[in-house]
C-alpha positions in Angstrom: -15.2 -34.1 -0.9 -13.3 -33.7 1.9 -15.3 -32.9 5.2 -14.0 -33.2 9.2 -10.5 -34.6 7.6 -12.4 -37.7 5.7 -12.9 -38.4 2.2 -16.6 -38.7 1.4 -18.4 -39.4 -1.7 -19.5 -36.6 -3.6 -23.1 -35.4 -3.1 -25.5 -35.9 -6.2 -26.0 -32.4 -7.5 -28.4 -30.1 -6.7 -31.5 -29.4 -9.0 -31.7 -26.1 -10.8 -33.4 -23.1 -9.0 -32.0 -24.7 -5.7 -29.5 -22.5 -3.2 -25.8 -24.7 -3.2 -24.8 -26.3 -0.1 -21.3 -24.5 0.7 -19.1 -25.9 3.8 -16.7 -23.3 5.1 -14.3 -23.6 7.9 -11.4 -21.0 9.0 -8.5 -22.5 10.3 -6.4 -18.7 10.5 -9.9 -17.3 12.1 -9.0 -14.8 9.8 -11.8 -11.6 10.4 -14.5 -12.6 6.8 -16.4 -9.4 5.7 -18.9 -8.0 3.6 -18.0 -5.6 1.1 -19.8 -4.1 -2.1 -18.7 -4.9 -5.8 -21.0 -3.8 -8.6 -24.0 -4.0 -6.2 -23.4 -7.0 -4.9 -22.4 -8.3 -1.6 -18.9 -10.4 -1.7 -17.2 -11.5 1.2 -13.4 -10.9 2.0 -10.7 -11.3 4.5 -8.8 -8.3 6.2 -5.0 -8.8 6.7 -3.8 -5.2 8.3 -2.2 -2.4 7.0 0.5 -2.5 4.8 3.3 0.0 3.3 3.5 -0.3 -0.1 4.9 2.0 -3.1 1.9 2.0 -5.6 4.3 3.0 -8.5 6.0 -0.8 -8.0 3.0 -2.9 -6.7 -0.4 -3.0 -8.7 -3.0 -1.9 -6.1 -6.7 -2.1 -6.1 -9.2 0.5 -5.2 -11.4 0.5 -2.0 -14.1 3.3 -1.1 -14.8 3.5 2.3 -17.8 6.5 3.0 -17.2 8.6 5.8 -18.7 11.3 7.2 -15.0 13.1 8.1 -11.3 11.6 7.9 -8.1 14.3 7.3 -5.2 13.4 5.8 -1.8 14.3 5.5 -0.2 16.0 2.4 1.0 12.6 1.8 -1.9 11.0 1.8 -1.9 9.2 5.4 -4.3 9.5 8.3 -3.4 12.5 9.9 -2.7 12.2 13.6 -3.5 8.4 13.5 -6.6 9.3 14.0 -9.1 7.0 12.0 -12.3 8.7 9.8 -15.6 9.1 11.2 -17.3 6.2 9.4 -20.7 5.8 8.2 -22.4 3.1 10.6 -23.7 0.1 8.6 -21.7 1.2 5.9 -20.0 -2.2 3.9 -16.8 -0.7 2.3 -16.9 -1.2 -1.7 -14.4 -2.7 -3.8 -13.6 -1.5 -7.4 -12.6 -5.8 -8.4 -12.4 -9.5 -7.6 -10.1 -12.0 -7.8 -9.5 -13.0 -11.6 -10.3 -10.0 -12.7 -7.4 -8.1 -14.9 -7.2 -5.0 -12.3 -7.8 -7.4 -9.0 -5.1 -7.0 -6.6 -5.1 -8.1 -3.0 -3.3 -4.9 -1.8 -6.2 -1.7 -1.3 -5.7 1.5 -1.8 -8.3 3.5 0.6 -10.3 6.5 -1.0 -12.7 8.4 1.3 -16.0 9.2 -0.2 -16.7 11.6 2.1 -20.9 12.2 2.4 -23.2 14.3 4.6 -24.8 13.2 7.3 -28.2 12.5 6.4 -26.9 10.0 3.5 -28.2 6.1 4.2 -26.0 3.5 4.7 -25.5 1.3 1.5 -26.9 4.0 -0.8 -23.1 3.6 -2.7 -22.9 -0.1 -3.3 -20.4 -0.1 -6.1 -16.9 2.2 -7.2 -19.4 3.2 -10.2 -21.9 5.0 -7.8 -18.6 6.8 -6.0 -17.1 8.7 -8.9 -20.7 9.4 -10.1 -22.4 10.5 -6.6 -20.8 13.6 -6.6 -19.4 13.3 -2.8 -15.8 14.5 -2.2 -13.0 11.3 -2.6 -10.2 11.6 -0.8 -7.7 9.3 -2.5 -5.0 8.4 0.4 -1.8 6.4 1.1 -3.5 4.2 2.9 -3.0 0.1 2.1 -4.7 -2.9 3.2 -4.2 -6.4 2.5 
């Protein structure tokens, strides 16, 4: 194991039923955070906006619940102007990495709810297309 730039001897493992030790640094200080994927909470970096074309890259799917976002015929952000999220909210990711559809490049879709819906009633891309709420698939890409 390799901790503050030494190599130490690897701890004995830990007994069943017992939470892992994990040691995480950041060098990039990238921005880690929580996101849904089947109802569970994973933890991932955000790179920026990117402009892809989806018919050349494989994309993933992200569902971000709003309360309001318009977008152009095209599929943009009209204006600029960033959707009206819902507070609390963790954005929820149809995949992870080594899985067949994973990609590292999202595709936004705005499941757009009322306003008396509770943050993290929609924890998974299952509970979007079955909720009911309006999705507004956009040209909008992340990596």
């Amino acid at each position: 194991m390799i901790e503050h730039g030494r190599a130490r001897p690897k701890p004995r493992a830990n007994r069943l039923r017992r939470v892992e030790d994990l040691k995480y640094n950041n060098p990039y200080r990238y921005k880690v955070e929580r996101v849904w994927f089947n109802g569970r909470v994973v933890f991932a970096t955000e790179q920026g906006e990117v402009d892809v074309d989806p018919k050349k890259v494989r994309v993933a799917q992200e569902y971000q619940v709003v309360y309001a976002v318009k977008l152009t015929p095209k599929g943009r952000l009209a204006g600029g102007k960033e959707p009206r999220r819902v507070p609390g909210q963790f954005n929820i990711y149809d995949s992870v990495p080594g899985m067949k559809k994973y990609s590292p490049i999202w595709r936004f879709n705005y499941v757009v709810v009322p306003r008396d819906y509770i943050a993290n009633t929609l924890r998974s891309e299952r509970d979007c297309l079955r909720s009911g709420y309006e999705i507004k698939k956009s040209a909008v890409f992340e990596n």
